[in-house]
C-alpha positions as CSV (number, residue, x, y, z in Angstrom):
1,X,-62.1,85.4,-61.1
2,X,-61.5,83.3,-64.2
3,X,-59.1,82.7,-66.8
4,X,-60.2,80.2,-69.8
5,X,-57.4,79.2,-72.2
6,X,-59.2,77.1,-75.4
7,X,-57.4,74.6,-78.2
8,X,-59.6,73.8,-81.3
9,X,-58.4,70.6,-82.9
10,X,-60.2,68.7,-86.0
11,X,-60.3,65.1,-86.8
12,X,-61.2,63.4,-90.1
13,X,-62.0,59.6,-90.8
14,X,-63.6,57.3,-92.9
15,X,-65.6,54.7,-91.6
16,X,-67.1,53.0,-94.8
17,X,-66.9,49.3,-96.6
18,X,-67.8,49.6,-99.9
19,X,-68.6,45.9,-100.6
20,X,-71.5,46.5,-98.3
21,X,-74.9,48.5,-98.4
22,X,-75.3,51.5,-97.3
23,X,-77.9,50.0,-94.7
24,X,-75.2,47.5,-93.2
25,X,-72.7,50.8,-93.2
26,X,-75.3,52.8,-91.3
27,X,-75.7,49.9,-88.5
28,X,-72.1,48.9,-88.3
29,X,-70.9,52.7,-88.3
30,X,-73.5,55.2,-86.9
31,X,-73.6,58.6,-87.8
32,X,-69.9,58.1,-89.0
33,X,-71.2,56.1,-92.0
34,X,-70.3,57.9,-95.2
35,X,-69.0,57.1,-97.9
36,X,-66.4,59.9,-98.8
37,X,-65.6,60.3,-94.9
38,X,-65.9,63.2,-92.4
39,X,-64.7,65.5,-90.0
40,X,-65.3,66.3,-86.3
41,X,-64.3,69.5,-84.1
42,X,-62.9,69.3,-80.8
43,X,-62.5,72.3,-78.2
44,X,-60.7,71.7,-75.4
45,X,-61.0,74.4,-72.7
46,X,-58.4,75.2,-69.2
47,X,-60.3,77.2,-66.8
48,X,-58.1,78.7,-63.9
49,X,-59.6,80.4,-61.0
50,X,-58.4,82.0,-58.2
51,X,-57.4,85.6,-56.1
52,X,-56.5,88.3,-58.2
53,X,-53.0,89.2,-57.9
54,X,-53.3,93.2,-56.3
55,X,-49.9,94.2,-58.4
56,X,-50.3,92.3,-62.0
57,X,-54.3,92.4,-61.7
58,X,-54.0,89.0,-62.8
59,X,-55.2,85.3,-61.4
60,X,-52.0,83.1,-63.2
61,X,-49.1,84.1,-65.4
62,X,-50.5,83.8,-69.0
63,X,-47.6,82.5,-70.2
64,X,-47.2,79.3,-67.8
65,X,-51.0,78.7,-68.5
66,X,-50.1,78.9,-72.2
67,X,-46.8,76.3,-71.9
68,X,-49.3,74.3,-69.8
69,X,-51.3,74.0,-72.8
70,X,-49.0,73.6,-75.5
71,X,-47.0,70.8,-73.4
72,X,-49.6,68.5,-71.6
73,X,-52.7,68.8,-74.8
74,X,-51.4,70.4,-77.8
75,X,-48.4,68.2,-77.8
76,X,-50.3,65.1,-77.3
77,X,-52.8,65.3,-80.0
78,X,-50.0,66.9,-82.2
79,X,-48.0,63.7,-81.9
80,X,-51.1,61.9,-83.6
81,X,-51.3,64.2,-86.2
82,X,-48.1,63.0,-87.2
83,X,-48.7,58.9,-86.7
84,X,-49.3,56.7,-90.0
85,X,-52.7,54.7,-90.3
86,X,-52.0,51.5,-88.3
87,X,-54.2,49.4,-86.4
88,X,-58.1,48.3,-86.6
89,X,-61.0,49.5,-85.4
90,X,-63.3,47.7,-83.3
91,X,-66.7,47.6,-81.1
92,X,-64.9,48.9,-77.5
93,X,-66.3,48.2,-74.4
94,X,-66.6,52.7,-73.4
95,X,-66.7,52.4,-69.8
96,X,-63.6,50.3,-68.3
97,X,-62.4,50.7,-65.3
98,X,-61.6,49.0,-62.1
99,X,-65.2,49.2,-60.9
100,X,-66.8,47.4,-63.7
101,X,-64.7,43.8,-62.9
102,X,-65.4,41.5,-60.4
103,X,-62.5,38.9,-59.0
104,X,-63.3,35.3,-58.9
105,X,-61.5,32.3,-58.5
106,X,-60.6,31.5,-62.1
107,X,-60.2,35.2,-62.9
108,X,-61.8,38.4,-64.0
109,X,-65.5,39.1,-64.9
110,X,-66.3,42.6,-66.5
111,X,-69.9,43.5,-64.7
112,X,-71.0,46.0,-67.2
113,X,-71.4,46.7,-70.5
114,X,-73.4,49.6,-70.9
115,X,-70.8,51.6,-72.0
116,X,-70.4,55.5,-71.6
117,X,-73.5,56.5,-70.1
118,X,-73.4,60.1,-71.7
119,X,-73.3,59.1,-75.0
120,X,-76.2,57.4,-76.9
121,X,-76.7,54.1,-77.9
122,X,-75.8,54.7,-81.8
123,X,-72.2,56.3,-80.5
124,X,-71.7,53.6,-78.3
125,X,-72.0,51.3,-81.0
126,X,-68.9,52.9,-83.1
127,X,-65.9,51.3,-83.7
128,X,-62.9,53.0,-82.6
129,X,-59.4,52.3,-81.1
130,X,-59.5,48.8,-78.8
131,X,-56.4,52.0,-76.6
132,X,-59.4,53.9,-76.0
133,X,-60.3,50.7,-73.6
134,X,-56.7,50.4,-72.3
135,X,-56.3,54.4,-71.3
136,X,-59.3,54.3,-69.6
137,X,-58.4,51.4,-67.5
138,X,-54.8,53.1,-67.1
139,X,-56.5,56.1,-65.8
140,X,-58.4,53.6,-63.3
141,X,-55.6,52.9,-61.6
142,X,-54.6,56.2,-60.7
143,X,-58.1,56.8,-59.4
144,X,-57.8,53.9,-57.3
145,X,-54.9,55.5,-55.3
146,X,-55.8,58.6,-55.0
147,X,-59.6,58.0,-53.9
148,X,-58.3,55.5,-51.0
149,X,-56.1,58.6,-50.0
150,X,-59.0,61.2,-50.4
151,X,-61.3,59.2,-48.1
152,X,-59.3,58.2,-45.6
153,X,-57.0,61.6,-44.8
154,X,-57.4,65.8,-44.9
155,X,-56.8,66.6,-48.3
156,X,-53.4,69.4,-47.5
157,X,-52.2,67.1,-44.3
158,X,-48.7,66.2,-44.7
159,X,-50.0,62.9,-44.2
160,X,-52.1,62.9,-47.8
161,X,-48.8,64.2,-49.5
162,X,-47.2,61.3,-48.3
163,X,-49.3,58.7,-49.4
164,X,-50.1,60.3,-52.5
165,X,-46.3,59.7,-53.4
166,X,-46.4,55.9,-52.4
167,X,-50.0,56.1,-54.1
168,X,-48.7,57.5,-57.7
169,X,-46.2,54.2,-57.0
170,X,-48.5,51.9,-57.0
171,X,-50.5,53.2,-59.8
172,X,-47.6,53.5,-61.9
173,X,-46.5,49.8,-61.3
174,X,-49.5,48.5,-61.8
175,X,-50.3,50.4,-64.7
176,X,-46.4,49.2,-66.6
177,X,-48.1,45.8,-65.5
178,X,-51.1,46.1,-67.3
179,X,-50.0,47.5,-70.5
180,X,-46.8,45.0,-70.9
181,X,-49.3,42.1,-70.1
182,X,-51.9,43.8,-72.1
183,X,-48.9,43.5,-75.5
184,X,-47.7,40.7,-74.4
185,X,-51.4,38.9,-75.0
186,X,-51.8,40.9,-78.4
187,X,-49.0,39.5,-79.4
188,X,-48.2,39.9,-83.5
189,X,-52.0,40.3,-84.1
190,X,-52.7,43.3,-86.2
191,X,-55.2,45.0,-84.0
192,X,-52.6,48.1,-82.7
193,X,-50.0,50.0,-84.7
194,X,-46.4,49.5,-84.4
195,X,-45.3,49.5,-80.3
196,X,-44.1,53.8,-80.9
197,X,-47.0,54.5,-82.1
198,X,-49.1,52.7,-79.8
199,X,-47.6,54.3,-77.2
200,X,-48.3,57.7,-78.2
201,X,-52.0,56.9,-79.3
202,X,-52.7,55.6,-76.0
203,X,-51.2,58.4,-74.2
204,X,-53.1,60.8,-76.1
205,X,-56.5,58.6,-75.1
206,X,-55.3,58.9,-71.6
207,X,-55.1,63.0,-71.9
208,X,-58.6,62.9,-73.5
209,X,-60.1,60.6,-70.8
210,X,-58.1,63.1,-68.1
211,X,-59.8,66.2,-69.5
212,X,-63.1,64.4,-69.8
213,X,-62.3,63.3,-66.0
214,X,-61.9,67.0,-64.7
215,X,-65.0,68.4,-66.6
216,X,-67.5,65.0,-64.5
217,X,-65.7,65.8,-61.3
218,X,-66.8,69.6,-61.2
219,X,-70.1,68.3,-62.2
220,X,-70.6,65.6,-59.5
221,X,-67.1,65.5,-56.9
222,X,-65.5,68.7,-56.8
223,X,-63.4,67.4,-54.3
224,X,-62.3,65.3,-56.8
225,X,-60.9,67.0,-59.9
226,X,-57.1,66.8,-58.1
227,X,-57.1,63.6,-59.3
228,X,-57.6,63.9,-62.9
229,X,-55.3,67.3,-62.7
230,X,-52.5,66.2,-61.1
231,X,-52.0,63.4,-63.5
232,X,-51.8,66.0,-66.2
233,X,-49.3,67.9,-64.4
234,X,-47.4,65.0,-63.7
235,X,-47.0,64.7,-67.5
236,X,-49.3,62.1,-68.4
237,X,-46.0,60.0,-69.1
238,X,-46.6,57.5,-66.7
């Protein structure tokens, strides 16, 4: 049996230069391209499944799926809501992670940039946030762990607990080194808002590329979705 909890949220933007033709907006912007700006809808959906409970006929407590909700998506995306315009908008790469760089001797190559393979050619071409690049390589790092610990060990030994605590460690230092070198190379260069709001923005990518996460895994690796869904239960605070 099922239970499917569902948050709408809205989003408006304009993505327009008026010293420009419409023709140059249309390439530079996509489908986002107009001139008095638009909207987009989002629906976000929590499916629970399970036994059904023989006394309360139900599969969770309603109201811990609803707190769930409220705290680890609403809250996130609420916190934007409330963020002053900051920041530029620029081509992003879609797709980074771990598995699209290459170590050499002088330092990193990026291997691919195809970008989101889901999305088409014209959205991968949008500008948007340079964080949505930086969540997704946050997110990277937790995958890194936990797929080592997946592959190598039962997934409910006492064994796979273990390492997933010294796992989430490494993940978590590796991800505070990323994003302080990541500011640190920005520097006083106007491409992010102010460092609090920067902070929430990205956090808020990194909840939107951990839902997008969970919905892939039960399409390709079932076996999988823990990884995305225990980082929202963690708190996505990391």
């Amino acid at each position: 049996m099922y239970i499917t909890r569902q948050v709408h949220f809205n989003a408006a933007h304009r993505l327009y230069n008026p010293s420009r033709s419409r023709l140059w907006n249309e390439r530079i912007y996509g489908p986002c391209a107009n001139r008095n700006g638009h909207g987009h809808n989002y629906v976000v959906e929590v499916k629970v499944s399970g036994a059904v409970d023989p006394i309360t006929g139900m599969v969770c407590n309603l109201g811990d799926l609803d707190g769930f909700m409220r705290r680890e998506v609403v809250a996130r995306f609420d916190q934007v809501r409330g963020l002053s315009p900051g920041g530029l908008l620029t081509r992003i790469h879609g797709d980074l992670h771990l598995g699209q760089l290459l170590r050499i001797d002088t330092g990193w190559v990026i291997l691919d940039f195809e970008g989101e393979p889901d999305r088409t050619a014209a959205e991968r071409r949008q500008l948007s946030s340079p964080l949505r690049d930086v969540a997704a390589m946050l997110r990277s790092f937790d995958y890194a762990a936990a797929a080592a610990i997946i592959e190598r060990t039962a997934p409910d030994s006492a064994e796979a607990e273990i390492l997933r605590g010294y796992g989430e460690a490494w993940a978590d230092a590796n991800r505070d080194a990323f994003w302080s070198s990541y500011l640190e190379a920005i520097g006083s260069q106007p491409i992010l808002p102010a460092p609090g709001p920067s902070l929430v923005l990205r956090r808020a990518f990194e909840v939107q590329k951990a839902v997008y996460e969970i919905g892939y895994e039960l399409g390709h690796r079932p076996s999988w979705v823990p990884i995305p869904l225990r980082f929202l239960l963690r708190g996505a605070n990391a």
